[in-house]
mmCIF file of the N, C-alpha and C atoms, coordinates in Angstrom:
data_MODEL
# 
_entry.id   MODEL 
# 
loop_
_atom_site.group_PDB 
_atom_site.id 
_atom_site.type_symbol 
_atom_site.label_atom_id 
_atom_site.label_alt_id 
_atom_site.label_comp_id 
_atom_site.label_asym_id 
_atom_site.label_entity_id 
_atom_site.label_seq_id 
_atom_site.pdbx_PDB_ins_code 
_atom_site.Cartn_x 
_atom_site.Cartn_y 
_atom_site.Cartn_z 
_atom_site.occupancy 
_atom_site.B_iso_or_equiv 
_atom_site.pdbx_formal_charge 
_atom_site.auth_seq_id 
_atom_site.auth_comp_id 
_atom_site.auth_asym_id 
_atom_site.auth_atom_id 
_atom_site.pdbx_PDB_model_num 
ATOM 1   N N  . UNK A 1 1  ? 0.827   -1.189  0.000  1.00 0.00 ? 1  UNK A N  1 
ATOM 2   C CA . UNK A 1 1  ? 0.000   0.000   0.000  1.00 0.00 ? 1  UNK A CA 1 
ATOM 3   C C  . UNK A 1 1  ? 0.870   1.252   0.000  1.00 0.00 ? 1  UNK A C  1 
ATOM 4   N N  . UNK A 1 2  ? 2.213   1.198   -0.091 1.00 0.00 ? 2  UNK A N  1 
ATOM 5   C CA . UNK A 1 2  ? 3.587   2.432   0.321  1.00 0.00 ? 2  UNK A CA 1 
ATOM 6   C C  . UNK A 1 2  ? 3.204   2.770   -0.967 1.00 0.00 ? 2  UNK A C  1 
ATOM 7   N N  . UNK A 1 3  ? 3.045   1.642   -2.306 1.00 0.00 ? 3  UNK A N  1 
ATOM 8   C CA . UNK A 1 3  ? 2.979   2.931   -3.522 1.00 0.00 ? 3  UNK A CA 1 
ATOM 9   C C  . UNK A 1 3  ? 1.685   3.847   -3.616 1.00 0.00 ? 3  UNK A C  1 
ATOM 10  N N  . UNK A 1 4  ? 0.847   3.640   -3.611 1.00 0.00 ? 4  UNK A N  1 
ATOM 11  C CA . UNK A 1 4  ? -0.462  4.149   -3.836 1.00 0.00 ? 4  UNK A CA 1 
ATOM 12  C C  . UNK A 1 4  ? -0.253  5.575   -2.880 1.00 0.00 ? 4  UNK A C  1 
ATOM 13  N N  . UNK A 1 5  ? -0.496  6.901   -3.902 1.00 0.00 ? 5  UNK A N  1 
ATOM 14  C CA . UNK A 1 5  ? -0.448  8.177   -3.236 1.00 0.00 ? 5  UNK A CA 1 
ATOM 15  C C  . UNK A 1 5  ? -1.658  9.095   -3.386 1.00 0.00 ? 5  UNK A C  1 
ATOM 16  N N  . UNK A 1 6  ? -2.647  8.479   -4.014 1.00 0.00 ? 6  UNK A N  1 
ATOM 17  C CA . UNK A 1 6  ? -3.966  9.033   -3.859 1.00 0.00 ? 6  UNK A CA 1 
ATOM 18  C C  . UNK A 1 6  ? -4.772  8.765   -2.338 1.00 0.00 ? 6  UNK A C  1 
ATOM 19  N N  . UNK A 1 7  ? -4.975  9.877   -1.860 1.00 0.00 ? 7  UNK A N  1 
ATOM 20  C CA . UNK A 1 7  ? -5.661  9.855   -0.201 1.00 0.00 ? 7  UNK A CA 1 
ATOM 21  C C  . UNK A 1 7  ? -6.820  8.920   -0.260 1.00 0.00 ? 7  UNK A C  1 
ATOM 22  N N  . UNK A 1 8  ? -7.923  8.769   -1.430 1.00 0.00 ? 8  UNK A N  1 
ATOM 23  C CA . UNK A 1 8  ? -8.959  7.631   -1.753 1.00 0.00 ? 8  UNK A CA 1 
ATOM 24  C C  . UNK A 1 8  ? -8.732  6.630   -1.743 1.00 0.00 ? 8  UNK A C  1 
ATOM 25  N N  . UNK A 1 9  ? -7.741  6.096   -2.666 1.00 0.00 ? 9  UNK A N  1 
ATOM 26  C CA . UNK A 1 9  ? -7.310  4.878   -3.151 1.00 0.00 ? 9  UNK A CA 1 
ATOM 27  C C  . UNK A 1 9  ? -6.769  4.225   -1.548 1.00 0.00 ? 9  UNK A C  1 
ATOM 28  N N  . UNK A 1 10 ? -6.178  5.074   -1.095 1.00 0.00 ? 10 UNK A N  1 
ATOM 29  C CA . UNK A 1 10 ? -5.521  4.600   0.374  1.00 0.00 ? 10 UNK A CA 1 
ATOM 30  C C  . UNK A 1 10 ? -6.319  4.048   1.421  1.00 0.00 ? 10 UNK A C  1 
ATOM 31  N N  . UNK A 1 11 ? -7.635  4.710   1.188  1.00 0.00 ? 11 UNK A N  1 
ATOM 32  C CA . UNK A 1 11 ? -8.647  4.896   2.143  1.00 0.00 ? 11 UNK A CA 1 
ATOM 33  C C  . UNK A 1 11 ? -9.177  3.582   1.793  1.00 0.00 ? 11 UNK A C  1 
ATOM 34  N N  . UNK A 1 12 ? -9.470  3.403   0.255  1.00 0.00 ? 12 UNK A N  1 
ATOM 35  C CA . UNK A 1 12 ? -10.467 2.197   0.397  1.00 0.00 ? 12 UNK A CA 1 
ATOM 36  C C  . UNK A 1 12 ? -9.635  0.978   0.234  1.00 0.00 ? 12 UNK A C  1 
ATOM 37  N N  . UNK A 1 13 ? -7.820  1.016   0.082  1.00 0.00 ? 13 UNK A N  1 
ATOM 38  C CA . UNK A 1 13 ? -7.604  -0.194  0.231  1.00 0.00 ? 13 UNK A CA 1 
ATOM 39  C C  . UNK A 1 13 ? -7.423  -0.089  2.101  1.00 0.00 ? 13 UNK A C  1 
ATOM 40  N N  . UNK A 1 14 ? -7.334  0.623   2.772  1.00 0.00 ? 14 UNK A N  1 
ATOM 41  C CA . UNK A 1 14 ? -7.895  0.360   4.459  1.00 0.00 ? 14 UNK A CA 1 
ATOM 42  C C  . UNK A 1 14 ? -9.302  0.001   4.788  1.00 0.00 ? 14 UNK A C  1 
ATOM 43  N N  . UNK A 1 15 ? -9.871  0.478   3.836  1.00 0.00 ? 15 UNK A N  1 
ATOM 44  C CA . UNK A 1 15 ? -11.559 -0.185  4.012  1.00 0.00 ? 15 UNK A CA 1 
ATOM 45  C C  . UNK A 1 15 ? -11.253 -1.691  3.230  1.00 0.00 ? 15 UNK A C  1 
ATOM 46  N N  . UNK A 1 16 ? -10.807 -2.227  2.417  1.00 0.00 ? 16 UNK A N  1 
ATOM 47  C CA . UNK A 1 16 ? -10.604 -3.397  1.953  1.00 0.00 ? 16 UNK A CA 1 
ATOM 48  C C  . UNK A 1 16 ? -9.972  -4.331  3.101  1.00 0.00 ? 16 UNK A C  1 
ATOM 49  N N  . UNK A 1 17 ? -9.286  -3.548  3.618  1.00 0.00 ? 17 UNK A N  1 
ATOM 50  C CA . UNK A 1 17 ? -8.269  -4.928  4.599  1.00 0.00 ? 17 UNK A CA 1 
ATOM 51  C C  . UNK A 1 17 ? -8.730  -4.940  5.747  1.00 0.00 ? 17 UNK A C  1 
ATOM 52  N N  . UNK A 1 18 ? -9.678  -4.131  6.535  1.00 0.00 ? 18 UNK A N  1 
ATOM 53  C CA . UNK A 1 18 ? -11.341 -3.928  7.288  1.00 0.00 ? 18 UNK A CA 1 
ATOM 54  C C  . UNK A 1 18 ? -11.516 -5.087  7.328  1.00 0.00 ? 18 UNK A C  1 
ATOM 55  N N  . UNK A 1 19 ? -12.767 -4.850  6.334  1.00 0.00 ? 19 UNK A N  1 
ATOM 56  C CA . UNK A 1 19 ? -13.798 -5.648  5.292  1.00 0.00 ? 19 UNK A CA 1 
ATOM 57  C C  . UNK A 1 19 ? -12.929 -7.932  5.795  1.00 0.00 ? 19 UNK A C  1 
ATOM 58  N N  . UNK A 1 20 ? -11.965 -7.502  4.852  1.00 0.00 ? 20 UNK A N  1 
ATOM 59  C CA . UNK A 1 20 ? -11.137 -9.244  4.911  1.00 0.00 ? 20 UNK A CA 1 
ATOM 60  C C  . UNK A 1 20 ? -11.026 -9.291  6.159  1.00 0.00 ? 20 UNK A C  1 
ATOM 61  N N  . UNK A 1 21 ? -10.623 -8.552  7.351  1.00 0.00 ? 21 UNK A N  1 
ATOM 62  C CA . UNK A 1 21 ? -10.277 -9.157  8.443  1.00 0.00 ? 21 UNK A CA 1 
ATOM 63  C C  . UNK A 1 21 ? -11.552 -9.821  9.343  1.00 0.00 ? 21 UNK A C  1 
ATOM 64  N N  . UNK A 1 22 ? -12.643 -8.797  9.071  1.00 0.00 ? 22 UNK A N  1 
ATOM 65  C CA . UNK A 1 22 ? -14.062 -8.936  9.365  1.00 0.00 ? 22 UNK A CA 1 
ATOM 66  C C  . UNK A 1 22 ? -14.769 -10.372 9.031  1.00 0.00 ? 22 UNK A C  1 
ATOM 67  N N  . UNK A 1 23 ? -13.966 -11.072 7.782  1.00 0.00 ? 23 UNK A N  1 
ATOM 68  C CA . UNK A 1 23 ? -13.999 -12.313 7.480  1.00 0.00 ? 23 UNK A CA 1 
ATOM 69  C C  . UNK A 1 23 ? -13.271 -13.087 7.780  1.00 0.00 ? 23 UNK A C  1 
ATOM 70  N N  . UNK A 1 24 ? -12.286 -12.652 7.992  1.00 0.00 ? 24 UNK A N  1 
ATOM 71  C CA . UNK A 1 24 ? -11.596 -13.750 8.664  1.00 0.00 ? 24 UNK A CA 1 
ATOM 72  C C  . UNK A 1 24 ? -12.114 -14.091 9.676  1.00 0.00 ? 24 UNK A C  1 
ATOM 73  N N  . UNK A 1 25 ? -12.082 -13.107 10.677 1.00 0.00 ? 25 UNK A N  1 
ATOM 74  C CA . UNK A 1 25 ? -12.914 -13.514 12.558 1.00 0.00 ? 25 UNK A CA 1 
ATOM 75  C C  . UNK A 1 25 ? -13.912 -14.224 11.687 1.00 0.00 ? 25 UNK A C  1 
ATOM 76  N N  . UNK A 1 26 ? -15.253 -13.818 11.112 1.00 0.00 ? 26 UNK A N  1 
ATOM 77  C CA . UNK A 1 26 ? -16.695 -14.746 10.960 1.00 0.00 ? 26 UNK A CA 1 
ATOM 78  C C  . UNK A 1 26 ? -16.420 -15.789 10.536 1.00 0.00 ? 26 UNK A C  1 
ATOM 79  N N  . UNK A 1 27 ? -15.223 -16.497 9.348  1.00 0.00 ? 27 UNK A N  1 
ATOM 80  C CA . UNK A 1 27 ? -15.115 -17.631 9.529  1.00 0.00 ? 27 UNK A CA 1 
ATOM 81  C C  . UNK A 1 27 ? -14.597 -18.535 10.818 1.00 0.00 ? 27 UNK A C  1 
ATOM 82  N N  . UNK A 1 28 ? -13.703 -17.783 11.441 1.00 0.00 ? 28 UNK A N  1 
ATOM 83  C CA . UNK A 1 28 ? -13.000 -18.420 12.546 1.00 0.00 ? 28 UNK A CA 1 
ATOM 84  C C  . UNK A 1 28 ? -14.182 -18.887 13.466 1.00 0.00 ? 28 UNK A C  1 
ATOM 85  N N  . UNK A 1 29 ? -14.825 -17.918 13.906 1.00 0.00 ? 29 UNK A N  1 
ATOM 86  C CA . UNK A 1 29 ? -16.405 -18.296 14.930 1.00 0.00 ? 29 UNK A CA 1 
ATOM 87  C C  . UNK A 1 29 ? -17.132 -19.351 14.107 1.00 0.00 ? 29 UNK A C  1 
ATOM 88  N N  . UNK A 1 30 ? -17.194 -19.092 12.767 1.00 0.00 ? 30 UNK A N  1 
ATOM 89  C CA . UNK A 1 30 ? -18.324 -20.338 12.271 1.00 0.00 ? 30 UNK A CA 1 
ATOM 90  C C  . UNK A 1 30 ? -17.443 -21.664 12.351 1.00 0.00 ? 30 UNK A C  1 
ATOM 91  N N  . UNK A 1 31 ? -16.417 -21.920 12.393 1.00 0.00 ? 31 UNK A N  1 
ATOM 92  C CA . UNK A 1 31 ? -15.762 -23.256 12.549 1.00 0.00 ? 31 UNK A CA 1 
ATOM 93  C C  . UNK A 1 31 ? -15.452 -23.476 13.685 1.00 0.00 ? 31 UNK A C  1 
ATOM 94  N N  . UNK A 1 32 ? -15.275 -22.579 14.508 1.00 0.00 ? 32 UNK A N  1 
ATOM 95  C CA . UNK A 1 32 ? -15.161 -22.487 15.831 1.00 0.00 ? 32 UNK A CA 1 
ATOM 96  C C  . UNK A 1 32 ? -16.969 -23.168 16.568 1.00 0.00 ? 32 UNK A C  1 
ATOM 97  N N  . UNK A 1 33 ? -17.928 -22.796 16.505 1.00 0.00 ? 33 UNK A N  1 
ATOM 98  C CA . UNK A 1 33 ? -18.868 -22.917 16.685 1.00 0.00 ? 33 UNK A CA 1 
ATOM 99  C C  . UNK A 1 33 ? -20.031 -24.032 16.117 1.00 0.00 ? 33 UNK A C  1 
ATOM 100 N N  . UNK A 1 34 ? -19.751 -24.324 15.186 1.00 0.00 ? 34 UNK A N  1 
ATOM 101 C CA . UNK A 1 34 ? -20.178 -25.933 14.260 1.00 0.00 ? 34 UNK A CA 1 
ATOM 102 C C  . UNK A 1 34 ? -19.717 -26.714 14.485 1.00 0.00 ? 34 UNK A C  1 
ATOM 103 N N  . UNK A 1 35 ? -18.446 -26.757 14.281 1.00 0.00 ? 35 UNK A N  1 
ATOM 104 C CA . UNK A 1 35 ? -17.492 -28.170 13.921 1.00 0.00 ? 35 UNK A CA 1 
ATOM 105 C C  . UNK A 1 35 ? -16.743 -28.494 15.517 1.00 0.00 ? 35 UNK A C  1 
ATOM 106 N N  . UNK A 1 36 ? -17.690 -29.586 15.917 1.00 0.00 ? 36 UNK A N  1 
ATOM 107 C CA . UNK A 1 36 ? -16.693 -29.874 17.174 1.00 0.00 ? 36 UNK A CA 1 
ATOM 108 C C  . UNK A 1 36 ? -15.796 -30.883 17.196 1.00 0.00 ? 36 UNK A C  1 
ATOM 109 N N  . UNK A 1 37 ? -15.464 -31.397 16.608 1.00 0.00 ? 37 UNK A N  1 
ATOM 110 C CA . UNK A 1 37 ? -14.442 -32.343 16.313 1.00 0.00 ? 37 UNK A CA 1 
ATOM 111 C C  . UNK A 1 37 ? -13.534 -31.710 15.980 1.00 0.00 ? 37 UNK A C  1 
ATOM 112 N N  . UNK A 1 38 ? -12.258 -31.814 16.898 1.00 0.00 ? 38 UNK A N  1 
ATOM 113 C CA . UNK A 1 38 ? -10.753 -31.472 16.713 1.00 0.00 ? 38 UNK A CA 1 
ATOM 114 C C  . UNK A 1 38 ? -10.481 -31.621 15.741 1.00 0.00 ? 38 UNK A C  1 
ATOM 115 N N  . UNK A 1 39 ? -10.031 -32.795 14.628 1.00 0.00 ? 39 UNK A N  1 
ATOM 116 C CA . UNK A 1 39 ? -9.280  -33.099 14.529 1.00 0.00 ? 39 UNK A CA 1 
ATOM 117 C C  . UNK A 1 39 ? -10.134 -32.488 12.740 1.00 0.00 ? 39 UNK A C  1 
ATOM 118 N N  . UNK A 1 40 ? -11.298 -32.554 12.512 1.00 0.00 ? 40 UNK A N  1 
ATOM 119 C CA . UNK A 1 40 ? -12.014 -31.522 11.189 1.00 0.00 ? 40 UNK A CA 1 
ATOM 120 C C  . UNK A 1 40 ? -11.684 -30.049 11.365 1.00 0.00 ? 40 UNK A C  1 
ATOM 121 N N  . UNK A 1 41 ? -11.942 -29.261 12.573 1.00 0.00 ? 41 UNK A N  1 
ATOM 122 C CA . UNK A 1 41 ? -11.174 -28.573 12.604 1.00 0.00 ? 41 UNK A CA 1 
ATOM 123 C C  . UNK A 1 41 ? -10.068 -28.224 12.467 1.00 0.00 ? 41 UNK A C  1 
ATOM 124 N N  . UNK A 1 42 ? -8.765  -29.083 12.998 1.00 0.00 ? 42 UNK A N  1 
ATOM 125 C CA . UNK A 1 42 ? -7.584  -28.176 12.378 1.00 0.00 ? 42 UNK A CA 1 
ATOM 126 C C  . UNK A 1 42 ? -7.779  -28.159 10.976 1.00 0.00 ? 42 UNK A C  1 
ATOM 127 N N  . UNK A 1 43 ? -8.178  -29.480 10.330 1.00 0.00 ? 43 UNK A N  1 
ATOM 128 C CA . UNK A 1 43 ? -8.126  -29.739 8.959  1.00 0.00 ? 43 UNK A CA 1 
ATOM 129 C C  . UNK A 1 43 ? -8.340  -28.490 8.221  1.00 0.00 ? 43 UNK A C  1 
ATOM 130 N N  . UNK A 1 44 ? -9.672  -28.070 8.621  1.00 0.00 ? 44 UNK A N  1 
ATOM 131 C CA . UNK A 1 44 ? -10.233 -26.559 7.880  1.00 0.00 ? 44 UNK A CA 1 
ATOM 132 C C  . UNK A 1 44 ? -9.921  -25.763 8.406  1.00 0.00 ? 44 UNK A C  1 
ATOM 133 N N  . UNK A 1 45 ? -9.053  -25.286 9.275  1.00 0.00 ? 45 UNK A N  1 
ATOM 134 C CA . UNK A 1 45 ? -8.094  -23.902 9.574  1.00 0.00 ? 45 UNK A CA 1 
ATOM 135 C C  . UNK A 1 45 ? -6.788  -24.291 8.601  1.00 0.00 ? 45 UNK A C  1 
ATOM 136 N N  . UNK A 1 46 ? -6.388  -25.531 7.907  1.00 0.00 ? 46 UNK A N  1 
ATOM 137 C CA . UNK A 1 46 ? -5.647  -25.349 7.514  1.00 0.00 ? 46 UNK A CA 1 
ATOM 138 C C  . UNK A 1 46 ? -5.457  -25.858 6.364  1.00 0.00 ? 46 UNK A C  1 
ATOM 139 N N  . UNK A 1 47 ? -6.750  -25.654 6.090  1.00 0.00 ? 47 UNK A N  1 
ATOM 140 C CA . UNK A 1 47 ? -7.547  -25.828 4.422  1.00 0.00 ? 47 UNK A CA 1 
ATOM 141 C C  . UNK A 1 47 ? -6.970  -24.884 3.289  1.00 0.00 ? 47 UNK A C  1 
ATOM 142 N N  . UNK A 1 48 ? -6.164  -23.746 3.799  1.00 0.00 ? 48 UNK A N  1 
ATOM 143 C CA . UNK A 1 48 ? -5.411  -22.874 2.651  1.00 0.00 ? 48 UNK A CA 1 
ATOM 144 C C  . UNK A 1 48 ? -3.931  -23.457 2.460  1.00 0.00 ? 48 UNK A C  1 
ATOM 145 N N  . UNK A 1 49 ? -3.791  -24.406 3.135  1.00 0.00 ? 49 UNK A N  1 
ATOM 146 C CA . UNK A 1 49 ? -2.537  -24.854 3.024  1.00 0.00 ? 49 UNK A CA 1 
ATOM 147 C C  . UNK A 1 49 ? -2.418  -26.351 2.150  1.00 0.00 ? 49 UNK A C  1 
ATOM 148 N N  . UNK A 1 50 ? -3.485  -26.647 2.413  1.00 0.00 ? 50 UNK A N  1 
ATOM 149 C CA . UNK A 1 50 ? -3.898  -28.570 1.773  1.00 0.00 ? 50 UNK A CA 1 
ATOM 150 C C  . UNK A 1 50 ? -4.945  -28.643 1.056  1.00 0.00 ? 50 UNK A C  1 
ATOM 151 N N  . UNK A 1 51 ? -5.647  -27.514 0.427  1.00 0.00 ? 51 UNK A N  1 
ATOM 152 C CA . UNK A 1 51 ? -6.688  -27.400 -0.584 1.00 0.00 ? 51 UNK A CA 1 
ATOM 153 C C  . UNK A 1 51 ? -6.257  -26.106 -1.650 1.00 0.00 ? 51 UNK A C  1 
ATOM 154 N N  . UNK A 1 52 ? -6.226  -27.278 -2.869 1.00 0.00 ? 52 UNK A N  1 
ATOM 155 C CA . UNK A 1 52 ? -5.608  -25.871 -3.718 1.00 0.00 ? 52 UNK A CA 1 
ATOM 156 C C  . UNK A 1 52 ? -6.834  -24.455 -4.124 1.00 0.00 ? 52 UNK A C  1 
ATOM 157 N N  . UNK A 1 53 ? -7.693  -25.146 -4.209 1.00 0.00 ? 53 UNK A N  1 
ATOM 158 C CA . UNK A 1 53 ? -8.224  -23.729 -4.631 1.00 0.00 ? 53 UNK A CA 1 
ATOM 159 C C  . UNK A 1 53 ? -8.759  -22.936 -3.586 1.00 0.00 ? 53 UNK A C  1 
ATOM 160 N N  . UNK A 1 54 ? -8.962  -23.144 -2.138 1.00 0.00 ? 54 UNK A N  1 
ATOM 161 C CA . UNK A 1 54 ? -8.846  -22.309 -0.847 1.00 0.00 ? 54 UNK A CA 1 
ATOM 162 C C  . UNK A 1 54 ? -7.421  -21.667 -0.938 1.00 0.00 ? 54 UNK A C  1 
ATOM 163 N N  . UNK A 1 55 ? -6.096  -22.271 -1.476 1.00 0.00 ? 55 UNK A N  1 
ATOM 164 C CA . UNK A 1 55 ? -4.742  -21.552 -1.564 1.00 0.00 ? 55 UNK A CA 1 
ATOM 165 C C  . UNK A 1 55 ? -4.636  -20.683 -2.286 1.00 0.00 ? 55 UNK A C  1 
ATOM 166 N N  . UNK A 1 56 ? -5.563  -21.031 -3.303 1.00 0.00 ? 56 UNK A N  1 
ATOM 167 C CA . UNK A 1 56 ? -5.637  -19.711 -4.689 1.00 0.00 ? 56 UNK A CA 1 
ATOM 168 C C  . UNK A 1 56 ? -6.383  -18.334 -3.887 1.00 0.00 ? 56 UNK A C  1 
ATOM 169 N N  . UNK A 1 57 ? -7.421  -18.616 -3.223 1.00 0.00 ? 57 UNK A N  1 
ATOM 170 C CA . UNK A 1 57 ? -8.199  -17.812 -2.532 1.00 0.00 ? 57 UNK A CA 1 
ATOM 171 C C  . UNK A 1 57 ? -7.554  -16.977 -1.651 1.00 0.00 ? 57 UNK A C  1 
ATOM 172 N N  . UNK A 1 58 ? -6.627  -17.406 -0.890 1.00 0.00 ? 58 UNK A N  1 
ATOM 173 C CA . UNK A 1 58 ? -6.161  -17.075 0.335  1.00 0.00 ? 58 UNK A CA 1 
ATOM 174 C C  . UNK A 1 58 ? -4.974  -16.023 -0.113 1.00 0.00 ? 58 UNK A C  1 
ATOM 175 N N  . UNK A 1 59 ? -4.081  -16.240 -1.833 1.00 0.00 ? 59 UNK A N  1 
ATOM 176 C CA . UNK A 1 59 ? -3.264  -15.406 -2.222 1.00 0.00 ? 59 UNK A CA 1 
ATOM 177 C C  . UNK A 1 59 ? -3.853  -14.247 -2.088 1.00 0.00 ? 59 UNK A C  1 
# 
């Protein structure tokens, strides 16, 4: 974000990385909160690492 020197552009990529973090927590609670089995859980916290197109996502 160091190149970008328009005060807007700045603004809404800080409203963009908001926005993703805001998703990140709601997924964390929804797997956190459904899935009680340990061991499905780690699996899908670490579904960007062992599922390719969650890895594509996650770039």
């Amino acid at each position: 974000m160091c190149e970008v020197q328009l005060p807007e552009a700045r603004a809404f990529y800080g409203f963009q990385i908001a926005i993703q973090n805001i998703h990140l927590k709601m997924y964390s609670l929804l797997l956190e909160t459904y899935i009680k089995d340990s061991a499905a859980k780690s699996r899908l916290f670490r579904a960007f690492e062992t599922v390719p197109c969650v890895a594509r996502k996650a770039e």
